[in-house]
Each structure stands twice: as structure tokens, then as C-alpha cells.
C-alpha positions in Angstrom: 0.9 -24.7 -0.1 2.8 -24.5 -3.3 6.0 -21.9 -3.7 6.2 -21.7 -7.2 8.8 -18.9 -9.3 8.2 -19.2 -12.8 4.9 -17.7 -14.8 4.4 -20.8 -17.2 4.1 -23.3 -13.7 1.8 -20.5 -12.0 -0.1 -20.1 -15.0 -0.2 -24.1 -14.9 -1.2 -24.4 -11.1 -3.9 -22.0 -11.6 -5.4 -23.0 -15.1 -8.3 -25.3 -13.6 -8.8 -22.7 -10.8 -12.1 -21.1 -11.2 -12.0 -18.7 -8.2 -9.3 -17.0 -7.6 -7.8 -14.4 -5.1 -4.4 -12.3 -5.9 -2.5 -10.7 -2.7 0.6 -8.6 -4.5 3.0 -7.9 -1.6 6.6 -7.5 -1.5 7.6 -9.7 1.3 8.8 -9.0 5.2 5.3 -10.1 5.9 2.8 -8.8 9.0 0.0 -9.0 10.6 -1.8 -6.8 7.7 -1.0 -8.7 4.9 -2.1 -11.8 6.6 -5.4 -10.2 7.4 -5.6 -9.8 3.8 -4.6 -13.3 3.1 -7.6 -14.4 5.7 -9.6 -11.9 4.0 -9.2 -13.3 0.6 -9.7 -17.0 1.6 -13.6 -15.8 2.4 -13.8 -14.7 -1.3 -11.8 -17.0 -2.8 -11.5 -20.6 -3.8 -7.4 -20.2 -4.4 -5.3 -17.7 -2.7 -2.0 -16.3 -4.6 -0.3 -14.3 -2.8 3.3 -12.8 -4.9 6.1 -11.6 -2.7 8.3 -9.1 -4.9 10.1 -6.3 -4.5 9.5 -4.0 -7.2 12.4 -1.6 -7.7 10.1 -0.2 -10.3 8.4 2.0 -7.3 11.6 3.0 -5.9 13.2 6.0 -6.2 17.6 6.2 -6.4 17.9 7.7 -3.0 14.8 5.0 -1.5 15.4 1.7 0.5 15.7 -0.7 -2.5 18.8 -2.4 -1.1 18.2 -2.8 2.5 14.4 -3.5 1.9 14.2 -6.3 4.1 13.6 -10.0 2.7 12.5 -12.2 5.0 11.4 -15.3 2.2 11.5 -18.4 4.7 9.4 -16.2 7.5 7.2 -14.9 5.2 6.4 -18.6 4.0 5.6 -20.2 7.4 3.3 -17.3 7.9 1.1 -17.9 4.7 0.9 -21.5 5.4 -0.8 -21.0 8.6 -2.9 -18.6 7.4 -4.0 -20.6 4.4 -2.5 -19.7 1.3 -2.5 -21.9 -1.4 0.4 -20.6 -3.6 3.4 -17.9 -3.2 4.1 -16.6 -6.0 7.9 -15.4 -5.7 9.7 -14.8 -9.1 13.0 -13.4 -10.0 13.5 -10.3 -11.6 14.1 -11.7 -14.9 10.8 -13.2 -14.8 8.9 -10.2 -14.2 10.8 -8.1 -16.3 12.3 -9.9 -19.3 14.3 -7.4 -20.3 16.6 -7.2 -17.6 19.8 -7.5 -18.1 21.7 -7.9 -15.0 21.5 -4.1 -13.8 19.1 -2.5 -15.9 15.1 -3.1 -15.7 15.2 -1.8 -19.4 11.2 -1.9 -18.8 10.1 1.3 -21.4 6.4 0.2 -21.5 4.8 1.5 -18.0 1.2 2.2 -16.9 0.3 6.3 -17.8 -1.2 7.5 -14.6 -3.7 10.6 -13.9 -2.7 13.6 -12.7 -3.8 12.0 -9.1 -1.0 10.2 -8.6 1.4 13.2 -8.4 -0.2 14.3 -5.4 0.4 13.2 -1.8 2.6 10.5 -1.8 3.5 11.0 -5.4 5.3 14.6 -4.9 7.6 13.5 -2.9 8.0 10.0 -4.4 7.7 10.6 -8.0 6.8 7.7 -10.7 6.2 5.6 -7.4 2.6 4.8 -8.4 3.5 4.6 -11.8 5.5 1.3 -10.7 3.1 0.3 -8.8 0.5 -0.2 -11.4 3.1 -1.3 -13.7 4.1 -4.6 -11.4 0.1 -4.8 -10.7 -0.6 -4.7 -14.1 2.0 -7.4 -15.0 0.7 -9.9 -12.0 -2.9 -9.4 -12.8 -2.0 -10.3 -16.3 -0.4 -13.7 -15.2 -2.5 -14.4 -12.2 -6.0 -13.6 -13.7 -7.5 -13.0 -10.5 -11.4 -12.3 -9.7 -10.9 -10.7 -6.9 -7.6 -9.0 -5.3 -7.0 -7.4 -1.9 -4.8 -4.0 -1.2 -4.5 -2.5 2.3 -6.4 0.7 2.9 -2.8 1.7 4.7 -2.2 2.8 1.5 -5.1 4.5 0.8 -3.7 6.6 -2.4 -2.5 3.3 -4.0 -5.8 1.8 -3.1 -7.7 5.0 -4.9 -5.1 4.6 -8.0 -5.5 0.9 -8.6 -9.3 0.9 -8.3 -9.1 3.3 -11.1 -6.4 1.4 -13.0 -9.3 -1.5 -12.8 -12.5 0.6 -13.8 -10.4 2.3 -16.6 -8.6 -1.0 -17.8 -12.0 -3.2 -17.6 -10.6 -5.4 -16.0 -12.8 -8.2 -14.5 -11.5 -8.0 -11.1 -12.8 -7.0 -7.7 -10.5 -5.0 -5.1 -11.3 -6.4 -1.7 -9.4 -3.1 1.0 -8.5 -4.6 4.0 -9.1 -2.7 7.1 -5.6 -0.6 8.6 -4.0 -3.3 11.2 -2.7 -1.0 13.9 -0.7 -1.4 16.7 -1.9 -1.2 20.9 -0.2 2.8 20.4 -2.1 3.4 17.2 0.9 2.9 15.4 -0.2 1.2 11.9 1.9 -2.0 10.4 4.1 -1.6 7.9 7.1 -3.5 7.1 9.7 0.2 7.6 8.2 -0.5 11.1 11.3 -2.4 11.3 13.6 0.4 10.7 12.7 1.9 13.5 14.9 2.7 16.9 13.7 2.4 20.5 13.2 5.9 20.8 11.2 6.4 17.5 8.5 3.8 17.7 8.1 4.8 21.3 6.8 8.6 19.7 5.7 7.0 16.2 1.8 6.8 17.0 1.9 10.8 17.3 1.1 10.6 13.7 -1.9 8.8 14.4 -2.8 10.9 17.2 -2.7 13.9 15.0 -4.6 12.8 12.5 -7.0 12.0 15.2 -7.5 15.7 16.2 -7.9 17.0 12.9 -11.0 14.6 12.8 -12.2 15.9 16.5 -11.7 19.4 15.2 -14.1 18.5 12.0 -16.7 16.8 14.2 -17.0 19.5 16.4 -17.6 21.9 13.2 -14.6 23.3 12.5 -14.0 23.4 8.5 -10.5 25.4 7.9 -9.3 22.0 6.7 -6.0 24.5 5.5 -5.5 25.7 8.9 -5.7 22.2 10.6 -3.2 20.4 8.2 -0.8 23.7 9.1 -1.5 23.6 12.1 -1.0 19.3 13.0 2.2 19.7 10.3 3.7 22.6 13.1 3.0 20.6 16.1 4.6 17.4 14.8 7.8 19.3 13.5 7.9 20.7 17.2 8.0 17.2 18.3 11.1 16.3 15.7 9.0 15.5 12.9 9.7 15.6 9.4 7.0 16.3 7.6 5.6 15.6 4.2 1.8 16.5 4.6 -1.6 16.3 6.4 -4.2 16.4 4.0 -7.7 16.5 4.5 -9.5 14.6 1.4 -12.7 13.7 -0.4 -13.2 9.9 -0.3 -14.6 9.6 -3.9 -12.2 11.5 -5.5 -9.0 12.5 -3.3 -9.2 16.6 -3.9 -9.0 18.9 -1.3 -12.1 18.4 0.7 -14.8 21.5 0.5 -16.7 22.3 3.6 -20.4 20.2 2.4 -18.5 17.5 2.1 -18.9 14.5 4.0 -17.0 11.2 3.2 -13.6 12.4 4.4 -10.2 10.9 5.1 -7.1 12.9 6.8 -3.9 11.2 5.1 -0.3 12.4 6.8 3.1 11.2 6.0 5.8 12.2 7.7 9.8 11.1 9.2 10.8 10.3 12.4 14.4 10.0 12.2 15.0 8.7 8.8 11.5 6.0 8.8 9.2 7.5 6.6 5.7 6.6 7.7 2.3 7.0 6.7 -1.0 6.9 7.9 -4.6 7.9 7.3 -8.1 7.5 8.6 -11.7 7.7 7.0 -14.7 8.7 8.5 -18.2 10.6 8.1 -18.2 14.5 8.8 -22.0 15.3 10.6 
């Protein structure tokens, strides 16, 4: 496995690869991005996978500076899984304008109206970062195929489109939500977790659960269920951001007739903001 840093040796490694598989992460590696990793070496004849946090998707009061990096871990873990190449390069060489403090990156990706929704209200220009680094490393990478976790199923939705509106020749491989024995899905803020908060921090899950046992019986007051499942977690110390009941094609408010549906929630315990959805098939 090659740990490489600079675009011109990537762009080198790669330039008699004909196959190749991108897996953008930024690091403090789990169980779900090596699923992904797994995932991509059945599609792939080289994986790539970048680890860099992207202080483009932060917002000032977010986690930027106590992110945890966790390089030398992270390493180990993709050459057992059977990455080819990590991709890690400095700010500088993602952003060429930086200057020391300032990204002084003016030229971003303009995003639809969907990515001020959900996530985006309360994390605003987050996606637009998001597709900005993507953008950048499918432009150096020049992947055929590239694998996003359906954790974050919005993201997933908004890069998809990025893809189909862009052209570009890429496929987006989802990975399937690694979870937990509670329910509780992986994510790296798992780690900011206390004792106390991890031991209630499948509640989430379990509430999104009900909302979908409530639609498969027949009930259809998707507005009254979110309401309801947003009360019941603030009554168990929750801080909550939304539940959300959503059409799978498009990510609007879901109508009655339809039937591809996934309930998305985010929400705080303590100060960890988590998130957390689940797809399935009204009758």
C-alpha cells in the first residue's frame, strides 16, 4: 500500500490504472469506511482511499479543531482491508490558495435548494463543502466508481446529483449503514461520546424505528409522527434537530401514495450531534 501526499505523485501512481475506485473520508477510520474500502475492491482494480479533513464543511462554532486524527491507525486499517493507496494531502495541496489561516477558496460548488434542508439548516454551506472537496478529489483521482455511506443519506442524495448534473463518468457505489449491537450507527463523533450517552444513543434509532411501525400499520400523519418521536426524545434529554419522513427519489416531504420512504432524524445527546436514518418500502 502506497501513502502518497502530493497530487502530481497520485496523479503518477494512478496514470496506468484503468479501474479505479475513490473512498473520500476524513480519517478516525471505522468499521463503515472499511466496509466501503471492501466494497470498492469488488468493483475496482485500484482502491484510493483520501483521508482529509475538510474545514470547508465546517461551520465556526463545529468540531474542526478537536476532530480527531488518528493517521497511523487509520493506515494499519486500510492495509488489512486492502487498499492500494491513501491519499492524505495537506491543506496547501488541496487548496492552493491557502495562506497559513485563510482557505481563500472563492470558487465553490452552487448547490440546489435541497441542500438547505435537513442537515443543511442547521449546518449551513456544509454540503456546499462537501461537494467542493469531492469535486476537487474526483478531479485528481479520476475515479470510475466511488463509494459514500448511506449514513449520510442527504450527502449521498446531493453528490449523486452533483454526478448526473456534472456528467461526470463516475458511479456512486452507497454502502449499507454499519450499526452497532444497540442500533447505534458508526460514526467517527461516536467517540465524543460519555458512558452515559452512548448507553441511551440507539434511542435515535429506536425512534426512527416506530415511526416506520406506525407507517406499516397504515398510519400516514407523517407530521404528527416526526412531532410526536421529536417530543418523546426531548423527554428523554434530547436535543433535537428533526425527524423527517422523506421520498427516496427526491427527499420532499413524503405524500401519503408514496412508497419508497426513508425517516432521517438528527438530534444531541449531550453536546454529540448524531444522525441516523433508515429506508424501506411503505405497503
Amino acid at each position: 500500500m502506497q501513502i502518497i501526499d502530493s497530487k502530481s505523485t497520485l496523479r503518477l501512481a494512478l496514470k496506468n490504472r484503468i479501474n479505479i475506485g475513490l473512498v473520500p473520508t476524513m480519517g478516525n477510520l471505522h468499521a463503515g469506511h472499511i466496509q466501503l474500502v471492501k466494497l470498492a475492491k469488488q468493483h475496482a482494480e485500484c482502491v484510493v482511499v483520501s483521508i482529509f479533513v475538510n474545514p470547508l464543511q465546517f461551520g465556526a462554532n463545529e468540531d474542526l479543531a478537536s476532530y480527531p486524527r488518528t493517521l497511523a491507525a487509520d493506515c494499519e486499517k486500510l492495509e488489512a482491508a486492502g487498499a492500494d493507496i491513501v491519499f492524505t494531502p495537506s491543506m496547501a495541496e488541496l487548496y492552493p490558495n491557502f495562506d497559513g489561516i485563510h482557505l481563500n477558496q472563492n470558487i465553490t460548488v452552487n448547490l440546489p435548494d435541497i441542500a438547505n434542508i435537513l442537515c443543511g439548516v442547521s449546518r449551513p454551506g456544509h454540503f456546499a463543502g462537501v461537494a467542493t472537496i469531492v469535486t476537487k478529489l474526483f478531479n485528481i483521482v479520476q475515479p470510475q466508481i466511488a463509494l459514500f455511506g448511506k449514513k449520510d443519506f442527504q450527502q449521498l442524495f446531493i453528490i449523486r446529483e452533483l454526478v448526473k448534473q456534472l456528467n461526470y463518468p463516475i458511479e456512486i457505489i452507497a454502502g449499507e449503514t454499519v450499526r452497532e449491537i444497540s442500533g447505534l450507527a458508526l460514526s467517527s463523533r461516536n467517540g465524543y461520546l460519555s458512558e452515559t450517552a452512548r448507553a441511551n444513543a440507539s434511542q435515535l434509532n429506536k425512534a426512527l424505528q416506530v415511526i416506520i411501525n406506525a407507517i406499516e400499520n397504515g398510519n400516514t400523519h407523517f407530521d404528527a409522527l416526526e412531532k410526536q418521536t421529536a417530543l418523546e426524545l426531548a423527554a428523554h434529554g434530547w436535543l433535537v434537530d428533526y425527524i423527517s419522513v422523506r421520498a427516496v427519489e427526491t427527499l420532499l416531504p413524503a405524500k401519503p401514495n408514496d412508497k419508497n420512504l426513508v425517516v432521517l432524524g438528527a438530534a444531541k445527546i449531550e453536546s454529540t450531534r448524531l444522525i441516523d436514518n433508515i429506508e424501506f418500502c411503505a405497503k
